[in-house]
N, C-alpha and C positions, 0 to 999 in steps of 0.2 A: 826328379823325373827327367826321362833322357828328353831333349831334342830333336828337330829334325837337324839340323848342326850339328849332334852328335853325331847321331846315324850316321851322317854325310860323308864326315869326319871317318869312321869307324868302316863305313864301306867304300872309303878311297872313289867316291861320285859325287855328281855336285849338288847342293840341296835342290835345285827345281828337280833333276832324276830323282833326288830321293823323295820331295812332295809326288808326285807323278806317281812312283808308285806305292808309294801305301796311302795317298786319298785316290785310288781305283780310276786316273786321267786317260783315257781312247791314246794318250800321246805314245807313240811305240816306242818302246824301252826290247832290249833283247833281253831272252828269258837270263841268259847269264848274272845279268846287272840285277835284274828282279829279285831273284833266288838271295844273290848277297846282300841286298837293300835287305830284303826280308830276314837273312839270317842277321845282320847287325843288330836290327830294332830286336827281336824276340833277344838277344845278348843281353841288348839293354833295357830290356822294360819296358821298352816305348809303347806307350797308347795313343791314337791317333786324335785328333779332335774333330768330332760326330759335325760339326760347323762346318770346319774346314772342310774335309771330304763333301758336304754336301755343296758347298762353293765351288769343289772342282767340276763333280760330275751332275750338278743342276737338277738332283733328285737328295732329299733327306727324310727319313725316319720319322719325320712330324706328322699329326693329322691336326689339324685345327678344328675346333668345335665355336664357331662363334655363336652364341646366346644373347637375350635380350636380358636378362639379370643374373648375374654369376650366384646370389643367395636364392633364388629360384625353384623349388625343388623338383619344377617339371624339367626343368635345362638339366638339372644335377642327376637325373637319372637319365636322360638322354646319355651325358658325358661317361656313365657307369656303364653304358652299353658299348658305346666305343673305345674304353679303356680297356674290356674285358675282352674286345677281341683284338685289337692292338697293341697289349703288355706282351700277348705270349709269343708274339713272332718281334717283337723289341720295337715299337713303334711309339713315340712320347705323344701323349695326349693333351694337348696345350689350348685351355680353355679360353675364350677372348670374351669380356661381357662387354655388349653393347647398349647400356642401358639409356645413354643419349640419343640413340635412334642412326640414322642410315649412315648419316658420318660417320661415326665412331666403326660401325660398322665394315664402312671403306676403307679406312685406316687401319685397321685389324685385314682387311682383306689385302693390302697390298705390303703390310710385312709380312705374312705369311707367303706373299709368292715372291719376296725377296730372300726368304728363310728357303725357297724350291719345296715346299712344304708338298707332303707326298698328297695330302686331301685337303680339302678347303669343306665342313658342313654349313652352312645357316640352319640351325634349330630353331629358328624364332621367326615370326611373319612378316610377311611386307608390309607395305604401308599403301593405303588409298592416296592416288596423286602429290608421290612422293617427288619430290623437286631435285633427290640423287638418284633417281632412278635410273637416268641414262650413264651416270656418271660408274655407278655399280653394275651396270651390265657392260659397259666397257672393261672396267678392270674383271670383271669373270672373265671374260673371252679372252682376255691376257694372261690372268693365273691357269686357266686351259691350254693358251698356245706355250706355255712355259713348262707345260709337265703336270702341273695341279688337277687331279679328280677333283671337281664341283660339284658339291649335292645340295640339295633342300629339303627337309623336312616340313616345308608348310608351304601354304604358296605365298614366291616369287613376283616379283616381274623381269627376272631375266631367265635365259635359258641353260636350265639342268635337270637334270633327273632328279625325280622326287620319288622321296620313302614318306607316304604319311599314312593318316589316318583320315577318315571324314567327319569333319570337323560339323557340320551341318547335320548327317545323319545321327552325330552322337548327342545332340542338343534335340535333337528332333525326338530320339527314342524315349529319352528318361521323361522327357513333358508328354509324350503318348501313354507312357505308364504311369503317369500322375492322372491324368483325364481314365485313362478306362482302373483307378481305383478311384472315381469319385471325384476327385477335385475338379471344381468348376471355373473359379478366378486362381488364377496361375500369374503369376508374376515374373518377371525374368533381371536377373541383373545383369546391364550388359558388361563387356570386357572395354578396355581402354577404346574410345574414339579413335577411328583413323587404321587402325588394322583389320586385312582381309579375314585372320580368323576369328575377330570380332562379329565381323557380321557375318559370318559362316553361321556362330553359334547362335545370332540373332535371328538369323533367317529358318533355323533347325526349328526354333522356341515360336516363332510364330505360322510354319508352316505345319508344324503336330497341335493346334488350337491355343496356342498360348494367348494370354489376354492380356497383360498390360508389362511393360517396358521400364526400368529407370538406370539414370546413367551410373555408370562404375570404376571397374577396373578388373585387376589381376593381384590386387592385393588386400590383404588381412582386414588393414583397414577401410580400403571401396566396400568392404561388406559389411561392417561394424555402421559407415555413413549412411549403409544403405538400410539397414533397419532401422535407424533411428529416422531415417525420412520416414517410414513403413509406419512405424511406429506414431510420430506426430498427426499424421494424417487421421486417428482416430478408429483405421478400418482395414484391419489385415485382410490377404489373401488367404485361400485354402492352403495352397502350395509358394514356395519360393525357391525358384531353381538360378540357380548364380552361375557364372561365366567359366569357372572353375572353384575348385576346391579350395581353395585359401580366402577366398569371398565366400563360399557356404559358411565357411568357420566360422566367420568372421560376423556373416548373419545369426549364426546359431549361436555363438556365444553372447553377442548384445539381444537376443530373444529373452535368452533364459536368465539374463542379467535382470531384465526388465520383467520378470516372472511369466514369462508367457512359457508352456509349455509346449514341448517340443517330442512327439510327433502329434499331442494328444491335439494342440488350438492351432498348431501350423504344421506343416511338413516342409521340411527345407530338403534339397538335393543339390550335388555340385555337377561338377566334369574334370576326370582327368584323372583320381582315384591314386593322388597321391600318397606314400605314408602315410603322413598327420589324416587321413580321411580315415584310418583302418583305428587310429586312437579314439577319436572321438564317434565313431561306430557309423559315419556319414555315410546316406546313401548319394548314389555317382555312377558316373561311366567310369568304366575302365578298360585305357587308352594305351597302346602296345609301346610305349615311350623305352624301356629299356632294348626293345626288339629293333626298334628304330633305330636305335647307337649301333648297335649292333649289325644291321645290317648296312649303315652307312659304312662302319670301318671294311666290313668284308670287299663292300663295291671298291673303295680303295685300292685295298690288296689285291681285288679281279681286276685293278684299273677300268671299271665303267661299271656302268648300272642299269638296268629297266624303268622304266617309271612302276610303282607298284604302290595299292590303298590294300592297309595293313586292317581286319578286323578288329572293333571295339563289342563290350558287353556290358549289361547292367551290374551293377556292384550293389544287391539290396539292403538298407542294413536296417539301424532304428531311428534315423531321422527321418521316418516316411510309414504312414499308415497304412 
């Protein structure tokens, strides 16, 4: 593969003219010199490097999607939203998991705006009395004065436009539709301590008449731990509504492990209305997650955004009487 030394070489200019013009530099070059730079490289083959150029002129072809678990498949359909409008106009979709929390988080946000990366999303929630809080609303306001679109799909505690969903209303709906089919003791499993859409969907569950609380998470097994706490106690619920869909499963599968039947002795429901909820026939919210990527990359490409709350609906299936 040719060079920029070749080029150079080959258009009788010297390499910084010939960086200057094929990574796109403001630095004025006469159209003469341009033209022969350009006719050199196409002679020889030369492909520029997508890096470089973005080095010169402080904008690059990236969108950053940072998530709170790269195996996740609420984040991984987020990422399918912004991939799907960012391949077709050549935009690289460069997933960052933060599943250590704000730090990692930070770090992911400040190679991205050493990369000049065209978008910066956070997919994933803030944290209640987060100790990088200040530290990450600094580095936003800098990947912003650098060029970088900021967005969030949950809430923040810095300042960007937000693409979500109501994370309260959608916890609120599914336990209003358990209460008016009957169920009276409603249980709720919460999501990880410490994040705001945790207690978004705490607050959904207990302001639609939900009745009793126990601690969880966002994963398979928070909801496998949490039927068997259910379980020991001697004295199920009518219903069991989980944090999201991967704790419903997780409750539905140690149910029926444990022979309890499922919608007949309990009804379980999730949030989020992932795939795997459409396998095992769970009923859930279903939350605009790939509309999300989607319209995060577009704001990109518009360079700015609105704030906007994206419609959720009930997803009824057969874990629910």
């Amino acid at each position: 593969m040719a060079s920029l030394s070749d080029i150079s070489r080959h258009a009788g200019v010297s390499i910084a003219t010939c960086s200057r013009v094929l990574n796109g530099s403001a630095h004025p070059v006469s159209e003469a010199t341009r033209r022969r730079v350009l006719k050199a490289a196409e002679e020889l083959g030369y492909a520029p490097s997508a890096l470089a150029r973005a080095l010169v002129t402080r904008s690059s072809r990236i969108i950053g999607v940072i998530v709170g678990d790269i195996v996740d498949p609420y984040f991984a359909e987020i990422a399918r939203g912004v991939e799907a409008v960012g391949a077709e106009l050549g935009y690289l979709t460069m997933v960052c998991s933060a599943e250590l929390g704000s730090e990692a988080e930070l770090g992911h946000l400040r190679q991205l705006r050493d990369y000049h990366a065209a978008g910066i999303v956070f997919a994933g929630s803030g944290r209640v009395d987060d100790p990088s809080a200040e530290a990450l609303a600094t580095a936003v306001e800098d990947a912003r004065n650098r060029g970088s679109v900021v967005l969030a799909l949950a809430q923040r505690d810095f300042e960007a436009p937000t693409i979500l969903f109501d994370n309260e209303a959608a916890a609120h709906d599914i336990t209003a539709h358990l209460r008016d089919r009957g169920h009276d003791r409603i249980t709720f499993v919460e999501g990880p301590a410490g994040l705001h859409t945790s207690a978004q969907r705490r607050n959904g569950f207990l302001r639609a008449g939900g009745t009793d609380t126990i601690p969880g998470g966002f994963a398979y097994e928070d909801g496998c731990a949490a039927a068997n706490q259910l379980l020991a106690s001697g004295t199920l619920p009518d219903a069991i509504v989980a944090a999201n869909d991967e704790v419903a499963i997780g409750v539905l599968t140690r149910l029926r492990d444990a022979g309890v039947k499922v919608p007949e002795d309990v009804s379980v429901a999730g949030i989020d209305d992932l795939r795997p909820a459409h396998f095992v026939g769970l009923t859930t919210v279903s939350v605009p997650l790939h509309e999300m990527g989607r319209r995060a990359a577009q704001a990109v490409l518009e360079n700015g955004a609105q704030d906007v709350v994206l419609p959720h609906a009930l997803a009824i299936r057969n874990t629910t009487r």
